[in-house]
C-alpha positions as CSV (number, residue, x, y, z in Angstrom):
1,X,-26.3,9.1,-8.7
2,X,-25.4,7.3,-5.3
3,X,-23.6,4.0,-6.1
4,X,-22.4,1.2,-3.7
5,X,-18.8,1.2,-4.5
6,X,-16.6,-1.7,-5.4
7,X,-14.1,-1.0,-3.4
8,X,-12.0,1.6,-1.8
9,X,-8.5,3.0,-2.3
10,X,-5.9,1.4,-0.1
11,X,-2.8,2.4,-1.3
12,X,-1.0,3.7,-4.3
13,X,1.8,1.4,-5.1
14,X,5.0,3.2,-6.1
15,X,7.5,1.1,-7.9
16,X,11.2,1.6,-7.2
17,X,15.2,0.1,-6.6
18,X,14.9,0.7,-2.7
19,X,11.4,0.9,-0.9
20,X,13.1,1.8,2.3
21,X,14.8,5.0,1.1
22,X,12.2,5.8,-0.9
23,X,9.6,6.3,2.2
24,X,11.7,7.3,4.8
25,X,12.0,10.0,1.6
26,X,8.1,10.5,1.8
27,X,7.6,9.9,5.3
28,X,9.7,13.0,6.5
29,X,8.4,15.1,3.1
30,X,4.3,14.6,5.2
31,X,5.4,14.5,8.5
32,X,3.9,10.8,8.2
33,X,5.3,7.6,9.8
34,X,6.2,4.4,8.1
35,X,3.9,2.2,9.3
36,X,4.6,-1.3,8.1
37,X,8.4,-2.9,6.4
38,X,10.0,-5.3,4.8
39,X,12.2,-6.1,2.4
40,X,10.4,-5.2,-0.8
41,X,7.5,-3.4,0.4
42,X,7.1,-0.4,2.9
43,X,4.0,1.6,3.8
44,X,3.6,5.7,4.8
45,X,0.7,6.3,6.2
46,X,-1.2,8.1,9.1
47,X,-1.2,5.0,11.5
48,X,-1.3,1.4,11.1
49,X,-5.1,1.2,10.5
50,X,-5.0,3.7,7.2
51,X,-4.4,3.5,3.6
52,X,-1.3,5.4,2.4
53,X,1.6,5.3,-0.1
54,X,3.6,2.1,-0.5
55,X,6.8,1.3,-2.3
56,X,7.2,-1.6,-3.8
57,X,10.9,-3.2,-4.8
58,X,10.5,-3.5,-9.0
59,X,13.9,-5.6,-9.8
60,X,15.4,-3.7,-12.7
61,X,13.8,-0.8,-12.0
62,X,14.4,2.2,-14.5
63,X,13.7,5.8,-13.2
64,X,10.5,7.6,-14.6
65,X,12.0,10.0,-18.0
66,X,8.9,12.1,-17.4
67,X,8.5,14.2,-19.2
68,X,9.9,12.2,-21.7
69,X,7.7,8.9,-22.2
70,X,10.8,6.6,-22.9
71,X,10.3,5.3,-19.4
72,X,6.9,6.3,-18.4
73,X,5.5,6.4,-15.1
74,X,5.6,3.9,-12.3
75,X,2.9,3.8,-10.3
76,X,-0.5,1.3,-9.5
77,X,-3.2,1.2,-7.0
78,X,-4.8,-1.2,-4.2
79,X,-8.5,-1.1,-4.2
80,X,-9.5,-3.3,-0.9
81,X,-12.8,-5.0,-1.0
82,X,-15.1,-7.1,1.1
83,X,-15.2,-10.3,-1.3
84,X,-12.3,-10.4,-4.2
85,X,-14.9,-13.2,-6.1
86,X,-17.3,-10.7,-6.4
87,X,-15.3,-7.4,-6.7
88,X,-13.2,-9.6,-9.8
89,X,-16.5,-9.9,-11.8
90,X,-17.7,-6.4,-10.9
91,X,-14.5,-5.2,-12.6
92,X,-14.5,-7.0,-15.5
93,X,-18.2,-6.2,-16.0
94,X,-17.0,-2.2,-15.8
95,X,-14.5,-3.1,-19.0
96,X,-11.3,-4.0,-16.7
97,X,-8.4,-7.0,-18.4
98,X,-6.9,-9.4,-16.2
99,X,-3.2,-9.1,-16.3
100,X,-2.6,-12.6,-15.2
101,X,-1.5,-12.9,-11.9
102,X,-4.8,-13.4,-9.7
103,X,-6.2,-10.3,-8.7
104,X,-4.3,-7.8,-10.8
105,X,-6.3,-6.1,-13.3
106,X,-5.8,-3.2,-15.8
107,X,-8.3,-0.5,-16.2
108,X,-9.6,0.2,-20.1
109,X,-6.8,2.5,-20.4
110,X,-4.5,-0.2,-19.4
111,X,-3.3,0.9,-15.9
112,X,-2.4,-1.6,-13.8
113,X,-4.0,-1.6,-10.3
114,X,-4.9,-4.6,-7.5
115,X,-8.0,-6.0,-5.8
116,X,-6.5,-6.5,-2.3
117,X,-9.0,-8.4,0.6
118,X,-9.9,-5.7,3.2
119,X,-7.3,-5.2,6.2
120,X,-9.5,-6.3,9.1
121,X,-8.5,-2.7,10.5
122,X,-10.8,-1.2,7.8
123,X,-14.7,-1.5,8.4
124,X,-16.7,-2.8,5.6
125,X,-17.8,-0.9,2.6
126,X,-21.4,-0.7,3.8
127,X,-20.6,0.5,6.8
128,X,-18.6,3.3,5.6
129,X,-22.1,5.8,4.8
């Protein structure tokens, strides 16, 4: 079954206290650089024009329990597509709820993940086969 995609993954979003410690954490576990910062956000990733993992500041943020499902797991994706209009009707049509803020969805098991517009880094999803 060959489908055109939605979207592609862009990053997996971790939540945390310090985004900063947290990826220079992951960036020397790969070998990978961070490859955009700020404040509240910071990206690890093979080079500027690639997805990666992000770390996102979460005020209040309570550590994972896992295995214990007190405080469960932290964690959402980015999905970056050509036209968020479109991609936000294609994802309800496939059983996804709007969370509320624009763009932010939650799958039909309720995890949380984005529709982000594509980097202009990134070719479009057409041109990708």
């Amino acid at each position: 079954m060959n489908v055109m995609p939605i979207g592609r993954l862009h990053h997996l979003i971790l939540d945390c206290a310090e985004p900063a410690e947290a990826a220079r954490f992951w960036s020397a576990l790969l070998g990978r650089p961070i490859t955009y910062q700020d404040d509240d956000f910071v990206v690890v990733a093979d080079n500027d024009t690639t997805s990666g993992l992000a770390f996102q500041r979460a005020p209040g943020h309570h550590r994972p329990t896992w295995p214990d499902p007190a405080v469960p797991q932290q964690a959402h994706y980015d999905v970056m597509v050509d036209d968020l209009a479109a991609a936000t009707e294609a994802v309800l049509a496939l059983g996804a709820t709007a969370l509320g803020d624009e763009h932010v969805f939650a799958d039909p098991a309720g995890h949380p993940f984005c529709l982000v517009a594509r980097p202009g880094w990134a070719p479009e999803l057409g041109k990708l086969h």
